[in-house]
Phi, psi and omega in degrees: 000002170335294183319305185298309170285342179277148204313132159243146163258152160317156174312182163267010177291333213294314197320291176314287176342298166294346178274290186330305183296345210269318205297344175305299199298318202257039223264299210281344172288316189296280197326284171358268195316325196263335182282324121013263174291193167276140186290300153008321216262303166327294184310304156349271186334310169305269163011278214290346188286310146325290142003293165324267178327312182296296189293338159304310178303319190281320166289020220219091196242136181221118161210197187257153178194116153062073181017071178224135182244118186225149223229112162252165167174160197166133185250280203257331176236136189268150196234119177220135199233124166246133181226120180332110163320293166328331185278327191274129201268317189237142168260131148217153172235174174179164224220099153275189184288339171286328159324302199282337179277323200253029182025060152249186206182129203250150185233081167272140168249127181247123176249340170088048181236356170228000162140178211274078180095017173258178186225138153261031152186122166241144190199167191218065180271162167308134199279355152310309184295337147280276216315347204239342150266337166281349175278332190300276182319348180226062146041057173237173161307140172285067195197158185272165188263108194258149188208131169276138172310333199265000189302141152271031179258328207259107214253109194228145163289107192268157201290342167281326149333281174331288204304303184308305181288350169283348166260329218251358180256160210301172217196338186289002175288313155341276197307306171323268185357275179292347150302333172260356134331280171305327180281005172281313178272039169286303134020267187297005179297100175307179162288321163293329186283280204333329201279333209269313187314303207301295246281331154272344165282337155296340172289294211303255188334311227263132155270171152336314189266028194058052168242111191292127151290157166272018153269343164290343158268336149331304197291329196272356190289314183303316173303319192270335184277349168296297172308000204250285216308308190303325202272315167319309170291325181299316194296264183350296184302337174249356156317301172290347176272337171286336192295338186271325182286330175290320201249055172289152171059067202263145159240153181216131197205148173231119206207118161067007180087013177234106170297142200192127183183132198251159173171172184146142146251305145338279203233110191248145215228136181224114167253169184216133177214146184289125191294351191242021134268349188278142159252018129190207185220158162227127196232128209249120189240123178278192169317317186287320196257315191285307184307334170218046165032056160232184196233140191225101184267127181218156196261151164238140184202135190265140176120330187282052241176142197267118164311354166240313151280017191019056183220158171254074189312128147244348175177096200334323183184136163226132168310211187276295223274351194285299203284014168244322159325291191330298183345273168339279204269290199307299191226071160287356152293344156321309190303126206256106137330295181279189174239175199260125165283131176229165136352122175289129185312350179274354175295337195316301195294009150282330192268338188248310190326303180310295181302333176280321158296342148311308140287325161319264180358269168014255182308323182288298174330298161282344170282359191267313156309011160231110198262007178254025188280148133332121185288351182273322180318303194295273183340295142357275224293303166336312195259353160281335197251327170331314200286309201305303171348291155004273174288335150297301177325309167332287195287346156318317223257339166282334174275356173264141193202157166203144199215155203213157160200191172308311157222029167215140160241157196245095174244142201204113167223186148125173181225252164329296176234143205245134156234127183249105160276137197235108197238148187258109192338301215306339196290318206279170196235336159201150154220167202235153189247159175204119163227140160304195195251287189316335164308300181319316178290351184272339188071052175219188194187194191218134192252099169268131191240133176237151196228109172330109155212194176294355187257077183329101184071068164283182190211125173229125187258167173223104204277136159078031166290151163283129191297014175279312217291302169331283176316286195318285251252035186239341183259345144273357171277187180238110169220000000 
């Protein structure tokens, strides 16, 4: 570990990299000066930035002491961060194309002590040389870990795997988007089509009495859910082509007490995380996804988390036997033994009443401010998003259990996304029961289990249990 206890500095790429960003950050002040000023005064600037960077890169030193991983850095005032070996939950590295042409490597640490999408040491070295801190840093030998495709620890997503998760994950954000993409180019629209446009839709749509009829909102619902359908498939289809490029090659692996897993085509990311640091799985089901039984897996752990999605990908999508494999083979301390406690079926109108009159309430409100729709029109509407309400509610209250065994509980809510958490007794940090005055009278309650995660204290509830139920499984946990 020699290599190791003595000062290393980052590559000289970083340099450049901090000149960019600086030049980035400040790009309209620089533009000013030289447009402005005397050019010379630019160039000054320029100078003095180059400078900047060169003495950060020089002042930005890292190594190990007394199983301590410790961080200098400092331009005018010097900084020094020591962070506990025993303390770091994540290692990872990851490789863009520049990376990979100059053999570097970016190298993050995680202990889950500064927040939510932070790293506390990220650094940018030769890629022997991370490999040699990160086996270091997770207490291994000092050699990279060679792993065969064909290995049967090794558990991989395939691009027909991606593809499937890229049409079935939610899209509507997309679609908002490029609609308001596309609505930038109206600007270029004369003015003569629009006007010609409106004034045919005003024939088509409008009856005689300025009253939308109702076949005339038929025609325009078939339309407009056409355009949704058309802008859905272009939106999906390049969604999915970023979801293959981004998770290519996924790997999933257990080596040494260590889960570790990669993928990237670009930019390729390899984490490693200690296993008796992970405290459970989430297994995440959209609308789409609950109907054809897949799984969308993600770990909870502090410290963990994809730096751009802030989320703690272990595996994009799995069927039933995948996500019993994962289990099985990755994270068998996980395995869930006991059975699942639901709701009483007389509960169902607790999951549905509230939300359907929220909705009622709404909608009669805003169709009653729009006074030229058909009042048969309005009802229609009203009574579609009831219905929808309904089923949602329905589907709350079939998708919430909650299940207990010796060391793991198993919670399960959700509607639209169904999420089941698989939690490690040891993990949870406190739980609390809450009921309302209708509850009470009902003899039912509400269970919140709080959990160290990258959100420093989620909290997953599970609703409308019965309170006998409540007592047995609050005298089986373990805390």
């Amino acid at each position: 570990m020699s290599n190791l206890e003595k000062p290393n500095r980052n590559h000289w790429v970083v340099i450049l990299s901090q000149l960019f960003k600086i030049i980035y950050e400040s790009i309209v002040f620089v533009a000013i000066v030289f447009v402005k000023l005397k050019w010379y005064y630019g160039v000054i600037i320029t100078a003095l930035m180059v400078i900047y960077s060169i003495i950060k890169w020089r002042r930005t030193v890292f190594y190990i002491k007394d199983n301590m991983l410790v961080l200098k850095t400092g331009v005018i005032t010097l900084s020094k961060q020591e962070i506990p070996l025993s303390k770091i939950t994540t290692v990872d590295t990851q490789q863009n194309i520049i990376n990979r042409i100059l053999n570097v490597s970016t190298l993050k640490v995680d202990s889950g002590a500064v927040g939510e999408g932070k790293s506390e040491l990220k650094v940018t070295i030769k890629t022997n040389l991370a490999n040699k801190y990160k086996d270091a840093l997770l207490e291994n030998k000092v050699e990279s870990i060679k792993i065969k495709d064909n290995d049967d620890n090794v558990i991989k997503a395939t691009k027909k795997d991606i593809f499937i998760y890229g049409l079935t994950k939610n899209k509507l954000g997309w679609v908002f988007g490029l609609y308001v993409f596309l609505s930038q180019f109206t600007d270029f629209i004369s003015e003569k089509i629009v006007n010609s446009v409106g004034d045919s839709a005003h024939k088509i749509f409008l009856g005689m009495q300025g009253t939308i009829s109702g076949k005339s909102v038929i025609i325009i619902i078939m339309l407009s859910l056409l355009l949704t359908v058309f802008i859905y498939i272009i939106v999906a289809l390049v969604a999915t082509l970023l979801e293959i490029i981004k998770y290519n090659d996924f790997k999933l692996y257990k080596k040494n007490k260590k889960v570790n897993i990669e993928y990237g085509f670009f930019t390729k990311k390899k984490y490693s995380l200690s296993h008796n640091k992970i405290q459970g799985l989430k297994l995440k089901q959209n609308f789409i996804q609950q109907f054809a039984g897949l799984y969308t897996i993600e770990g909870i752990i502090v410290g963990y988390g994809d730096m751009e999605d802030k989320i703690a990908m272990i595996f994009p999508i799995a069927n039933k036997n995948q996500k019993d494999r994962i289990i099985k083979n990755i994270f068998d301390d996980l395995e869930f033994e006991g059975d699942f406690k639901k709701p009483k079926k007389r509960e169902i109108r607790r999951f549905i009443i509230k939300r359907l009159l929220i909705t009622i309430i709404i909608t009669s409100t805003i169709c009653y401010f729009i006074p030229k729709i058909n009042y048969k029109v309005k009802i229609g509407v009203v009574v579609i998003l009831a219905l929808w309400q309904i089923i949602l509610g329905y589907l709350n209250y079939k998708n919430t259990s909650i299940g207990l065994d010796e060391n793991v509980i198993v919670m399960s809510s959700g509607s639209r996304t169904k999420i089941t958490h698989l939690i490690k007794q040891k993990s949870v940090q406190s739980i609390t029961k809450s009921e309302n005055l209708f509850q009470r009278y009902s003899g039912v309650c509400d269970l919140n289990v709080d959990i160290c995660t990258n959100n420093f204290g989620e909290v997953v509830t599970v609703r409308h249990l019965d309170k006998k139920l409540m007592i047995t499984l609050e005298e089986n946990l373990i805390i």
